[in-house]
Structure formats: C-alpha cells, structure tokens
C-alpha angles and dihedrals in degrees: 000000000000102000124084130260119198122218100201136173126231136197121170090333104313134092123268135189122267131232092258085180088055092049089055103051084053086042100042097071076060113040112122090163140018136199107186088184104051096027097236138151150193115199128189130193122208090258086063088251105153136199128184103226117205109185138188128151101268094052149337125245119214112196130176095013133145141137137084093281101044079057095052099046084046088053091047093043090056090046100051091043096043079231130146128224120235121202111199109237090002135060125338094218117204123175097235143041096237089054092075091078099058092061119096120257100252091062090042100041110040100025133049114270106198129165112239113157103170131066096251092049082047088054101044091046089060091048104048085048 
C-alpha cells in the first residue's frame, strides 16, 4: 500500500512520545537499511514483505507496506509501545476497549475507532476503510 499510517501515544487526549528504544528492539530483527539522519527505515519479513519506516518521538510512519508479516510486526509494535494506529481518513485502531478514552476527541469523536490487535484485524481494518 502506497499511502501512510500513523502509530501514535496518547495520554488524556494529547500526544505523547513513544519508547523509541522500545520501536527499535521490535524493528531491529527487520532492518535491511538505515538512515540515522533522516530516521528512516526499510524493513523486510521473512516472507520478503516490506515497509518503509519513518520515526520521531511523537509517532512512526509506515509507507509502502503491505503483506501478512509488515501487519504483524505492526500488531507487535503497537503492542509493545501501548500505541494506536491511525489511518488517515479510515479507522483510529486501539488494542483495547478502554483505549478508546485516552484518544483526543477529534479522533473519538469524527473517525472509526475499532480493536484490532493482530496483523490480519489490522489488515482488514485498512481494507474495509
């Protein structure tokens, strides 16, 4: 897919940082290439799925993903960050129920919030949006 996905933190409604320490033990298995400066990398499964990952502290872009394993490791990335995926102009995905209050309102409130904690609910998500 050729469009961006945003893993994002939130706390009482407003952003907060992510445990980039944390991204990059679930990133590092995958890394094919790395751009320190830009922040950029290029992640590979064993199934030869790739993702383009763009990071700062306040979220993680994935571009030009797609494939089984890119959602996994989406799924176990969220997980290990406690994080939510937002899908511009689709569904906001948290992993639990009671996530759904610490998002702002704008994202509560105007878009689809759904739970999907695997790679194939992530997918399907993405699809149906």
């Amino acid at each position: 897919m050729s469009f961006d996905i945003f893993v994002c933190r939130f706390e009482n409604g407003e952003p907060t940082q992510l445990d980039m320490s944390a991204a990059h033990e679930v990133f590092d298995p995958y890394v094919v290439a790395r751009d320190p400066q830009t922040n950029f990398l290029h992640v590979r499964t064993a199934d030869m799925e790739e993702a383009d990952v763009f990071s700062s502290p306040d979220n993680i872009t994935f571009n030009r993903f797609g494939g089984g394993g890119i959602m996994d490791l989406l799924a176990a990335l969220l997980r290990r960050l406690d994080a939510v995926l937002v899908v511009p102009g689709g569904p906001t995905m948290i992993q639990r129920e009671e996530d759904r209050d610490l998002l702002p309102a704008a994202l509560r409130d105007e878009w689809p919030v759904i739970v999907a904690r695997t790679g194939a609910e992530i997918d399907r998500a993405i699809r149906a949006s």
